[in-house]
mmCIF file as gemmi writes it, N, C-alpha and C atoms, coordinates in Angstrom:
data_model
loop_
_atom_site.group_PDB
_atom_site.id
_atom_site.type_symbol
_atom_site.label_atom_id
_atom_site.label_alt_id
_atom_site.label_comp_id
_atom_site.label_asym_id
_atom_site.label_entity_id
_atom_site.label_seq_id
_atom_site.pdbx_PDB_ins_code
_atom_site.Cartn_x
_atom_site.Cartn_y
_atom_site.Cartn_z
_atom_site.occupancy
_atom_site.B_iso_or_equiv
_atom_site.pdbx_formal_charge
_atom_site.auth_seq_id
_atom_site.auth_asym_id
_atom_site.pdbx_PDB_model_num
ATOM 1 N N . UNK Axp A 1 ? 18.224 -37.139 6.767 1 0 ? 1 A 1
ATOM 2 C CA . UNK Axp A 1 ? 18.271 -36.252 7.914 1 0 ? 1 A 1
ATOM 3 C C . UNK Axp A 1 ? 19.077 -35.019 7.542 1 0 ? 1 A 1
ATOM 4 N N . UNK Axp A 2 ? 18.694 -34.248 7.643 1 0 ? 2 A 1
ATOM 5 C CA . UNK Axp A 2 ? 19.1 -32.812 7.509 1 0 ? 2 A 1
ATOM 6 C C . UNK Axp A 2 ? 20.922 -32.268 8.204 1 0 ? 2 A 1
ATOM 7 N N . UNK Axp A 3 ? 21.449 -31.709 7.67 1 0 ? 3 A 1
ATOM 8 C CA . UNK Axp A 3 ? 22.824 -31.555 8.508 1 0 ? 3 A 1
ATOM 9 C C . UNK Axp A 3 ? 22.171 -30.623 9.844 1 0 ? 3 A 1
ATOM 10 N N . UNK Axp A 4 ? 22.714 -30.625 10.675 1 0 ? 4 A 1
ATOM 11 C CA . UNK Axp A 4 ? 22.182 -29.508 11.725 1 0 ? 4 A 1
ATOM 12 C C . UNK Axp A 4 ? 22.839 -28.185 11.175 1 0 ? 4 A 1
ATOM 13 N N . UNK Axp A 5 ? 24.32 -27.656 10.622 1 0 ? 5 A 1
ATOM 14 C CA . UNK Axp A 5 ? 24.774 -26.791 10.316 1 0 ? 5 A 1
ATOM 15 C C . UNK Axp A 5 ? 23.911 -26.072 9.588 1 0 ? 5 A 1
ATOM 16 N N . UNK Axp A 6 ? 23.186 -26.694 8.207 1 0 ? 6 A 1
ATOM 17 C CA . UNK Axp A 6 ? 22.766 -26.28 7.468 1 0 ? 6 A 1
ATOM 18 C C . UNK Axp A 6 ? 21.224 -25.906 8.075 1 0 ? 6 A 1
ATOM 19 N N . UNK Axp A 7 ? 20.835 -26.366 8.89 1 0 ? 7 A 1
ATOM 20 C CA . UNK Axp A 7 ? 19.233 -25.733 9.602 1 0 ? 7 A 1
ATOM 21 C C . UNK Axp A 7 ? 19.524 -24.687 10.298 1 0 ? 7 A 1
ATOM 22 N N . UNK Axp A 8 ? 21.376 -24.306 10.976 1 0 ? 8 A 1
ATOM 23 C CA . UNK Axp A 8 ? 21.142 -23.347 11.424 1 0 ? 8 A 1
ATOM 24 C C . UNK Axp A 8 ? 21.324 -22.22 10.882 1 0 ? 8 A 1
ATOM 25 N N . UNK Axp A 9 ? 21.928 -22.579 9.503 1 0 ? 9 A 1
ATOM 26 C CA . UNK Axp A 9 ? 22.351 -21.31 8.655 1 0 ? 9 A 1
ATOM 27 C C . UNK Axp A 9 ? 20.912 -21.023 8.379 1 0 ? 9 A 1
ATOM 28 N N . UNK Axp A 10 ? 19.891 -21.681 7.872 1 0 ? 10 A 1
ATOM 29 C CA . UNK Axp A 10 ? 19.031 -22.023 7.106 1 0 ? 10 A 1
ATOM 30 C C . UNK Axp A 10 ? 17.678 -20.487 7.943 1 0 ? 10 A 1
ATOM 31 N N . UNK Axp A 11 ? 17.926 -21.19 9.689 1 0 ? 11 A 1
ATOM 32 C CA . UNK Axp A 11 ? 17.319 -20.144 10.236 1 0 ? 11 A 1
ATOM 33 C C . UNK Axp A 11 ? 17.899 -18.755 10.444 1 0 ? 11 A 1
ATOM 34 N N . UNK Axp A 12 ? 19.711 -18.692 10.008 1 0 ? 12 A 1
ATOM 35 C CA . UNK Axp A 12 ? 19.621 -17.365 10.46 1 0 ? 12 A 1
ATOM 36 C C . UNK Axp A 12 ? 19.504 -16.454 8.961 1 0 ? 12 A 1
ATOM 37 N N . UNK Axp A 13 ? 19.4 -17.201 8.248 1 0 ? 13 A 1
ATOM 38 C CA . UNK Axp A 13 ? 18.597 -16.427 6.611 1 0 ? 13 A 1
ATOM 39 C C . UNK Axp A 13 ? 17.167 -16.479 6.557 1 0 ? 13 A 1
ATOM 40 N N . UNK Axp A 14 ? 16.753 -16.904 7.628 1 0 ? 14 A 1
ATOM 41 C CA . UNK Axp A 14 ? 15.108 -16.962 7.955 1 0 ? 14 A 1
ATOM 42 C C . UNK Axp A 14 ? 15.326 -15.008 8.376 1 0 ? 14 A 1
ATOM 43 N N . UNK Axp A 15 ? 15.316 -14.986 9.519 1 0 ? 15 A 1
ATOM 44 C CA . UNK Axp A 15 ? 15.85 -14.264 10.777 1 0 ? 15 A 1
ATOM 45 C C . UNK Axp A 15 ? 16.253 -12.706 9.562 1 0 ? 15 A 1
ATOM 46 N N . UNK Axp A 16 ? 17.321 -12.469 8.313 1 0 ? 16 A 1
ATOM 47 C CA . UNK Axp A 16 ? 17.575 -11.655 7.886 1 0 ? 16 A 1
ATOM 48 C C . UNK Axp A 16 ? 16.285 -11.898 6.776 1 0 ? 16 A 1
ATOM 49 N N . UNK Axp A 17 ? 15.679 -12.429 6.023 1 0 ? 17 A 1
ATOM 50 C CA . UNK Axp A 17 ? 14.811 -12.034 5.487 1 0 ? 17 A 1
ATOM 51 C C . UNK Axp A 17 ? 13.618 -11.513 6.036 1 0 ? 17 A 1
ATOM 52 N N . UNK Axp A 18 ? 13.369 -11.63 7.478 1 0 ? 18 A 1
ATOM 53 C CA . UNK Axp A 18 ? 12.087 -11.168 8.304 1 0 ? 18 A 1
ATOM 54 C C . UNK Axp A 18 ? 12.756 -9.75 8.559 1 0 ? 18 A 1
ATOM 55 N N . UNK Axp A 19 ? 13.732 -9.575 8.851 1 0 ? 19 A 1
ATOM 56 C CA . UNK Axp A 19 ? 14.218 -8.221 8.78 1 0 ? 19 A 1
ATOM 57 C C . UNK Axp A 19 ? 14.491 -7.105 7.731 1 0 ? 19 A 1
ATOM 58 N N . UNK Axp A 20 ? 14.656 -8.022 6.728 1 0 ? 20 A 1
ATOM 59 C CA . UNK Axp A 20 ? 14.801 -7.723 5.782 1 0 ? 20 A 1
ATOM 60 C C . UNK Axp A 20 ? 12.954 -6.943 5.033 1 0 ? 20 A 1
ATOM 61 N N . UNK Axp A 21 ? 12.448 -7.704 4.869 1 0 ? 21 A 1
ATOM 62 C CA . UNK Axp A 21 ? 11.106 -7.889 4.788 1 0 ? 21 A 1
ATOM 63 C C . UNK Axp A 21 ? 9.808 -7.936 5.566 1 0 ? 21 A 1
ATOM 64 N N . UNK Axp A 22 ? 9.824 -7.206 6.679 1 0 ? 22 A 1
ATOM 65 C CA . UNK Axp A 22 ? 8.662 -7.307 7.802 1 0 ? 22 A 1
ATOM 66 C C . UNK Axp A 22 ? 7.23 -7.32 6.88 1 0 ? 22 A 1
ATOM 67 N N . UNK Axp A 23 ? 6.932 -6.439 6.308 1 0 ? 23 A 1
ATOM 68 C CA . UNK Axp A 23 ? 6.004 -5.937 5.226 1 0 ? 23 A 1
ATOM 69 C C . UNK Axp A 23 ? 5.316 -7.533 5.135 1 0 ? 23 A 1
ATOM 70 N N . UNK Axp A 24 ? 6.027 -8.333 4.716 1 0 ? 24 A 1
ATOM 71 C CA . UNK Axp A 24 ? 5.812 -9.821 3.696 1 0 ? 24 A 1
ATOM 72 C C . UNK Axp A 24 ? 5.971 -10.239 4.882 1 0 ? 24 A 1
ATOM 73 N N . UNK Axp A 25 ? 6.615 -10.654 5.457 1 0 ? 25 A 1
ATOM 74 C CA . UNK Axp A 25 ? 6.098 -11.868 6.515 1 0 ? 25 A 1
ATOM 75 C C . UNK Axp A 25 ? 4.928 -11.723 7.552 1 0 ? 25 A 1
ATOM 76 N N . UNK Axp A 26 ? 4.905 -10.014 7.247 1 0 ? 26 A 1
ATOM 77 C CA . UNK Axp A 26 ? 3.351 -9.886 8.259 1 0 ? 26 A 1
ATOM 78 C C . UNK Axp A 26 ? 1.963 -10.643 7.056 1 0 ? 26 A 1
ATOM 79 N N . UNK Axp A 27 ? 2.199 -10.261 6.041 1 0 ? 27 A 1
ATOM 80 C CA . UNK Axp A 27 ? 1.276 -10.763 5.012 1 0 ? 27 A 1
ATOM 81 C C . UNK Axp A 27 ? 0.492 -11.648 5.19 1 0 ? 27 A 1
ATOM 82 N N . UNK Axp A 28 ? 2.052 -12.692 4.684 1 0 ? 28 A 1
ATOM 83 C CA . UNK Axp A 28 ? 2.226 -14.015 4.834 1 0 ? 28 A 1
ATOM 84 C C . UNK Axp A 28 ? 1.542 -14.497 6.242 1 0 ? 28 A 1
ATOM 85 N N . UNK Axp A 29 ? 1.52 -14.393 7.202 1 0 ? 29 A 1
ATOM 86 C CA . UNK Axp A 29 ? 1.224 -14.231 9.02 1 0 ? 29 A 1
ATOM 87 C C . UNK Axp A 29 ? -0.249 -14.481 8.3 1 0 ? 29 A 1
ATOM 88 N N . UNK Axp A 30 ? -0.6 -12.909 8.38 1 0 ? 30 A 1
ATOM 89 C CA . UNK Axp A 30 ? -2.221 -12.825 7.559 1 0 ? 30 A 1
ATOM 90 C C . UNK Axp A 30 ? -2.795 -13.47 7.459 1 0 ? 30 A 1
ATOM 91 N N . UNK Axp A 31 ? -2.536 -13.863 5.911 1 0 ? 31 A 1
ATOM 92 C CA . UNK Axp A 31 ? -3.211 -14.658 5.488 1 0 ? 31 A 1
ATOM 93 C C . UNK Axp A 31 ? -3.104 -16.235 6.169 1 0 ? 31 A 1
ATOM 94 N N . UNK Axp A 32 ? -1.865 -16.453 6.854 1 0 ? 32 A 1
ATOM 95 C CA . UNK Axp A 32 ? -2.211 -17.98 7.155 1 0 ? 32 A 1
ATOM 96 C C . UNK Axp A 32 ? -3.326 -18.126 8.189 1 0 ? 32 A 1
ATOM 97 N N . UNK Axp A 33 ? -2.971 -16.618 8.748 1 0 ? 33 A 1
ATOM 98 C CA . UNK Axp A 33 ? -4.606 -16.938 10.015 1 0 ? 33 A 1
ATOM 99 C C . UNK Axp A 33 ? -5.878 -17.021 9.719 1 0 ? 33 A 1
ATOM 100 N N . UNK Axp A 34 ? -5.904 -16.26 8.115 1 0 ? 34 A 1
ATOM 101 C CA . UNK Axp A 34 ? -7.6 -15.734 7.682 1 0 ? 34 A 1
ATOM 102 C C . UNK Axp A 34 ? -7.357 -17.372 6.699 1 0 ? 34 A 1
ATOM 103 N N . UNK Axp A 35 ? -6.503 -18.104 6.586 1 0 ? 35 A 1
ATOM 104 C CA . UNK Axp A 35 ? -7.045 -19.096 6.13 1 0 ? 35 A 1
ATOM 105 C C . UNK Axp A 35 ? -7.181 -19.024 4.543 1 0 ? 35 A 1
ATOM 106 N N . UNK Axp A 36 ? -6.481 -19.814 3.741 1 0 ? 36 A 1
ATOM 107 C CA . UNK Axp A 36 ? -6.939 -19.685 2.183 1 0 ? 36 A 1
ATOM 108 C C . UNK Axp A 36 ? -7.738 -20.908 1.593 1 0 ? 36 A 1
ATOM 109 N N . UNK Axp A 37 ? -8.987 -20.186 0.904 1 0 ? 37 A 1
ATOM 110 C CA . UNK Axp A 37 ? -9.66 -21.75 0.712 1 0 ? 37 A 1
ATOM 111 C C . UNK Axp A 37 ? -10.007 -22.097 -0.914 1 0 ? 37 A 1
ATOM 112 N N . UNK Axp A 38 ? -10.246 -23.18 -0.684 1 0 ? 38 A 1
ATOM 113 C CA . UNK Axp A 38 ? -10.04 -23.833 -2.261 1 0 ? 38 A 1
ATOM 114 C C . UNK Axp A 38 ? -11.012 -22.859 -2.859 1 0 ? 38 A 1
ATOM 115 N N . UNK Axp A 39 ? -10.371 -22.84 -4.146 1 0 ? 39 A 1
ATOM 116 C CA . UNK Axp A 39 ? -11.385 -21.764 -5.49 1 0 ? 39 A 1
ATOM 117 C C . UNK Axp A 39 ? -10.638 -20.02 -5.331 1 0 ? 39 A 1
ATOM 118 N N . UNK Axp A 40 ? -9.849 -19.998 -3.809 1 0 ? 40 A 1
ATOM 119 C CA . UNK Axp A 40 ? -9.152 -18.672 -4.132 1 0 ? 40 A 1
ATOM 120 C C . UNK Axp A 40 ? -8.096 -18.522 -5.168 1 0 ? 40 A 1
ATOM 121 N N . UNK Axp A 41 ? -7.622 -17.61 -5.812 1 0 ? 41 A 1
ATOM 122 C CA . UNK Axp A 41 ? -6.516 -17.145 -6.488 1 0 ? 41 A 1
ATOM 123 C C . UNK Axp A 41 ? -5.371 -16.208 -5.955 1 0 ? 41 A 1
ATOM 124 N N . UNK Axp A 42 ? -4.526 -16.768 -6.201 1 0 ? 42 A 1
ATOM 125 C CA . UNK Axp A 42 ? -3.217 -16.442 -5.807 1 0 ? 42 A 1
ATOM 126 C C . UNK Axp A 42 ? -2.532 -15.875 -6.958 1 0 ? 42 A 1
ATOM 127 N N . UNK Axp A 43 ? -2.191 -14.653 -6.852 1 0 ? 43 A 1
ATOM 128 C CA . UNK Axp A 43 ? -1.407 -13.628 -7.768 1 0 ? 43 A 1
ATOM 129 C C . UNK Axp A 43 ? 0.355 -12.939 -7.641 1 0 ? 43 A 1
ATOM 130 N N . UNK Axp A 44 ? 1.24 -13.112 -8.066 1 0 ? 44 A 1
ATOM 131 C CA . UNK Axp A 44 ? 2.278 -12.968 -8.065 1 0 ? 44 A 1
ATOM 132 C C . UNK Axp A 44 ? 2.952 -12.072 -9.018 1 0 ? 44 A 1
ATOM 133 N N . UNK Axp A 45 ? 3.123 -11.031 -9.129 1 0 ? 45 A 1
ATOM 134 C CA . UNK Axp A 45 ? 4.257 -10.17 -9.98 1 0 ? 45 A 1
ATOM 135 C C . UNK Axp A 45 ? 5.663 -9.784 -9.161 1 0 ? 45 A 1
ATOM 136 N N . UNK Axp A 46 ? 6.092 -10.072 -10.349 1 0 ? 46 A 1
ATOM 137 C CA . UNK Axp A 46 ? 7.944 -9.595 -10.487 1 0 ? 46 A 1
ATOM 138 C C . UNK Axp A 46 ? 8.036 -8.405 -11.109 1 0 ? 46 A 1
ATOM 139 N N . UNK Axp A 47 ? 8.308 -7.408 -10.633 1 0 ? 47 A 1
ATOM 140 C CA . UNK Axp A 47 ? 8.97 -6.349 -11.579 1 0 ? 47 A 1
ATOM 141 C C . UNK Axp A 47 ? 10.688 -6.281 -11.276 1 0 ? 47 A 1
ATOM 142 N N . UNK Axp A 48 ? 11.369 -6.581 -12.751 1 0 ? 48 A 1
ATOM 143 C CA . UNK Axp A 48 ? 12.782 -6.939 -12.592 1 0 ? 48 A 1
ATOM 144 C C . UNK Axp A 48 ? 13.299 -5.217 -12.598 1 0 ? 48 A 1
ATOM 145 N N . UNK Axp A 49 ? 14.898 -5.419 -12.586 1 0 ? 49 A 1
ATOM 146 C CA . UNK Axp A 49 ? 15.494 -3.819 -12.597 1 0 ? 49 A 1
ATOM 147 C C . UNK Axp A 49 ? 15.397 -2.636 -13.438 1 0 ? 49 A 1
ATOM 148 N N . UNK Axp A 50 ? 14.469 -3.311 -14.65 1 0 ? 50 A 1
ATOM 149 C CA . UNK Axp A 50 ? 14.325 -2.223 -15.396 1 0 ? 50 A 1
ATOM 150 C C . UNK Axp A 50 ? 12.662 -1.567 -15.928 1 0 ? 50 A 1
ATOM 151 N N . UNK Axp A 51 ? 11.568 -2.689 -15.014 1 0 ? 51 A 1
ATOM 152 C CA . UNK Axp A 51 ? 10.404 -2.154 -14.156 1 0 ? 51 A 1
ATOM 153 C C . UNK Axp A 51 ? 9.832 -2.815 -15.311 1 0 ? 51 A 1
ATOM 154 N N . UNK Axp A 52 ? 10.029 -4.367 -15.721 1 0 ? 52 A 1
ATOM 155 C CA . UNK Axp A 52 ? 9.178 -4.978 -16.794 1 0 ? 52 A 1
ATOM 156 C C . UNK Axp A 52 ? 8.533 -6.182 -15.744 1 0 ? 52 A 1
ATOM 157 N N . UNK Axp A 53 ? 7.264 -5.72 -15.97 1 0 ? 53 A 1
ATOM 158 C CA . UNK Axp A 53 ? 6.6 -6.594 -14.964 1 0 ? 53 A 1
ATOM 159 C C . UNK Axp A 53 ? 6.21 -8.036 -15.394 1 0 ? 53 A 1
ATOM 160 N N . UNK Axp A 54 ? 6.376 -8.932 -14.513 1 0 ? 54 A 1
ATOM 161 C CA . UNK Axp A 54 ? 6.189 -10.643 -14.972 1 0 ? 54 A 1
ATOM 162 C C . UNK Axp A 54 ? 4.746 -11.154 -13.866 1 0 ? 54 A 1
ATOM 163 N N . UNK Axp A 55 ? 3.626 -11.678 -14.316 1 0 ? 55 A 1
ATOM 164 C CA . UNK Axp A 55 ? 2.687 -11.815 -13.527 1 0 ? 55 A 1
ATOM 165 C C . UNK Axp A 55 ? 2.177 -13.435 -13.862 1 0 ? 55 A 1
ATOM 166 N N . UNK Axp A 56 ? 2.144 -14.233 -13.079 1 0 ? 56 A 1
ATOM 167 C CA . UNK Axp A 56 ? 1.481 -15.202 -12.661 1 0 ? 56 A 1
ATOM 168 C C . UNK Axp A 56 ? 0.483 -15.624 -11.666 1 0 ? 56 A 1
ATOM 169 N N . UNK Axp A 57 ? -0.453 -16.242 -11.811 1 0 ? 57 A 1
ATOM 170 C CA . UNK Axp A 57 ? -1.8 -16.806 -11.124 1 0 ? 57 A 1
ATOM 171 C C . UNK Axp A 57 ? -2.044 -18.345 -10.706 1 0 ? 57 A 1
ATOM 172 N N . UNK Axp A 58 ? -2.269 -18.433 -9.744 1 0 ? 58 A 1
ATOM 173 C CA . UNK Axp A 58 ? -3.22 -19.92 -9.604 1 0 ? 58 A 1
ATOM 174 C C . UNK Axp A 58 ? -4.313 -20.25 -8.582 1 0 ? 58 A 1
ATOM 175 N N . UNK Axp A 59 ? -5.539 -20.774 -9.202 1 0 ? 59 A 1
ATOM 176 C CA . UNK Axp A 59 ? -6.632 -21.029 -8.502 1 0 ? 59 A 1
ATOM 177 C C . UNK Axp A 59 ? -5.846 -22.167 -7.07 1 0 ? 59 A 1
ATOM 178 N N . UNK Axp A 60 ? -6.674 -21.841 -6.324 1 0 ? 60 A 1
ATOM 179 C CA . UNK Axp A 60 ? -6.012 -22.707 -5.411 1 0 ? 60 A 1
ATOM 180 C C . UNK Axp A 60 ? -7.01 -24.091 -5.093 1 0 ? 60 A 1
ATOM 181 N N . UNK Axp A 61 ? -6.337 -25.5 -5.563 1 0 ? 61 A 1
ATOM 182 C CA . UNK Axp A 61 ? -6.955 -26.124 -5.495 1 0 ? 61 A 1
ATOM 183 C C . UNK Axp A 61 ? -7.101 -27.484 -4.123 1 0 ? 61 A 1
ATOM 184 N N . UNK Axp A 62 ? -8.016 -28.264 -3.996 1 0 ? 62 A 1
ATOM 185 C CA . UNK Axp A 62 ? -7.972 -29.032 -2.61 1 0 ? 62 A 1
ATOM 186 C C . UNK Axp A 62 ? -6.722 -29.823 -2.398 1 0 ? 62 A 1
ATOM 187 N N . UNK Axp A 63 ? -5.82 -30.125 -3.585 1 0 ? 63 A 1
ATOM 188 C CA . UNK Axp A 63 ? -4.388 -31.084 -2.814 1 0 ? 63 A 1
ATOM 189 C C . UNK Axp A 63 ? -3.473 -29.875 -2.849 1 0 ? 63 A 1
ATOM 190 N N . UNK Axp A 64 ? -3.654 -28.853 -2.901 1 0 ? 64 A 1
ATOM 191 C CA . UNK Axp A 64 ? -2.623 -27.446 -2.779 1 0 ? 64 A 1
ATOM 192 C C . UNK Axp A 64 ? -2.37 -27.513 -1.264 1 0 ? 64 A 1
ATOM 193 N N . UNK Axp A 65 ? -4.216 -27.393 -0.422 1 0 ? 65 A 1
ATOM 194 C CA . UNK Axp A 65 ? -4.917 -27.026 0.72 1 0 ? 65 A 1
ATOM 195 C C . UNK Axp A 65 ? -4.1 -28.396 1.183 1 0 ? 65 A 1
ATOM 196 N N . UNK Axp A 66 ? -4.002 -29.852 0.867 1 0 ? 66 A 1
ATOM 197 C CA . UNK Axp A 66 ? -3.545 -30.977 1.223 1 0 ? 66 A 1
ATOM 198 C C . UNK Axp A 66 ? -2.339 -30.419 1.614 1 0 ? 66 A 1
ATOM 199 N N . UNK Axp A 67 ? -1.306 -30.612 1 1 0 ? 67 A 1
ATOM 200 C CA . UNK Axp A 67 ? -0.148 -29.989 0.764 1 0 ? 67 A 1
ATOM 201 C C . UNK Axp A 67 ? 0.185 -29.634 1.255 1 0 ? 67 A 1
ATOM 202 N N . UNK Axp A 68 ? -0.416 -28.125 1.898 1 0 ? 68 A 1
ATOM 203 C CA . UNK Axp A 68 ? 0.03 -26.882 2.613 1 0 ? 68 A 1
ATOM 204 C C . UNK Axp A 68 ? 0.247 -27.725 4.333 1 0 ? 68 A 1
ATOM 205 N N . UNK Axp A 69 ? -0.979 -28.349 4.337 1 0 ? 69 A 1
ATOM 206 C CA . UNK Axp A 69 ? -1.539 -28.71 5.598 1 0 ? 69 A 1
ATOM 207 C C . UNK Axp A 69 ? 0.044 -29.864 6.097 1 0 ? 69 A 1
ATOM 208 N N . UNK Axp A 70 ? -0.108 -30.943 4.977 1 0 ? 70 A 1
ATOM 209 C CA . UNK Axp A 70 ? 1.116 -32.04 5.319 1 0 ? 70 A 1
ATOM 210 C C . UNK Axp A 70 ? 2.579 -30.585 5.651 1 0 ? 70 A 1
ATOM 211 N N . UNK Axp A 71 ? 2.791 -30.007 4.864 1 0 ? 71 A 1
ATOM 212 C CA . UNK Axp A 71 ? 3.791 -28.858 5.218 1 0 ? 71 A 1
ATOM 213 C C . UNK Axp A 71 ? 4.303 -28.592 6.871 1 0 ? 71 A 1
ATOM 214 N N . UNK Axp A 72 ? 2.684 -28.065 6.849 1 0 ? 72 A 1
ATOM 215 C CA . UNK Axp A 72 ? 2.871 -27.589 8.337 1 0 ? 72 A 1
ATOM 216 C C . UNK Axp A 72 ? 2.69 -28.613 9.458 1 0 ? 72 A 1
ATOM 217 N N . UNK Axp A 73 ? 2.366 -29.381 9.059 1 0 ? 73 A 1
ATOM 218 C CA . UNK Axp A 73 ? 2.234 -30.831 10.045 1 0 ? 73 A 1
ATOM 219 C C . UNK Axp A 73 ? 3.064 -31.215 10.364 1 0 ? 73 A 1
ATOM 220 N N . UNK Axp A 74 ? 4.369 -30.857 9.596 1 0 ? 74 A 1
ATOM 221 C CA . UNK Axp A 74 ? 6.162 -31.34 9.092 1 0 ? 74 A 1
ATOM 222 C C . UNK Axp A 74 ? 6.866 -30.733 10.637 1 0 ? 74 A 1
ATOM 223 N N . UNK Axp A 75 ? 6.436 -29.37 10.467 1 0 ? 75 A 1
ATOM 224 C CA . UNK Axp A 75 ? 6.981 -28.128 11.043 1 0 ? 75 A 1
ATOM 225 C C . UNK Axp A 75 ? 7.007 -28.947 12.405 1 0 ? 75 A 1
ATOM 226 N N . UNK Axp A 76 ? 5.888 -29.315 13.363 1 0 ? 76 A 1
ATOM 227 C CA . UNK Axp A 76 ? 5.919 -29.645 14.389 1 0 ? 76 A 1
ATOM 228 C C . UNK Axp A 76 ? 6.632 -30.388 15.108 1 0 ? 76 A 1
């Protein structure tokens, strides 16, 4: 069981990264409504402080889609 302290810190670093970041959590929003389905690709770059870019990929596969789903099933 989770400490309660720590869920509430937990949400108010939720709370400054949405502020922090509106841009990305509208995204994020996005796409969870349009739905991501197996065989899509998911793309990720880092560019660190001195603008050297780091890029990773992954097909998205059906226990990802599992996964995601048990996730949010959690949430409720």
């Amino acid at each position: 069981m989770p400490n309660p302290q720590d869920l509430f810190k937990l949400m108010g670093m939720k709370n400054q990264f949405e502020s922090n970041h509106p841009k990305m959590v509208s995204f994020f929003r996005d796409m969870a409504a349009k739905g991501i389905k197996e065989g899509s690709v998911i793309e990720i770059t880092i560019i660190d402080a001195e603008g050297n870019p780091t890029t990773a990929s992954m097909k998205v596969q059906a226990s990802d889609l599992e996964m995601i789903e048990t996730l949010k099933n959690m949430r409720q």
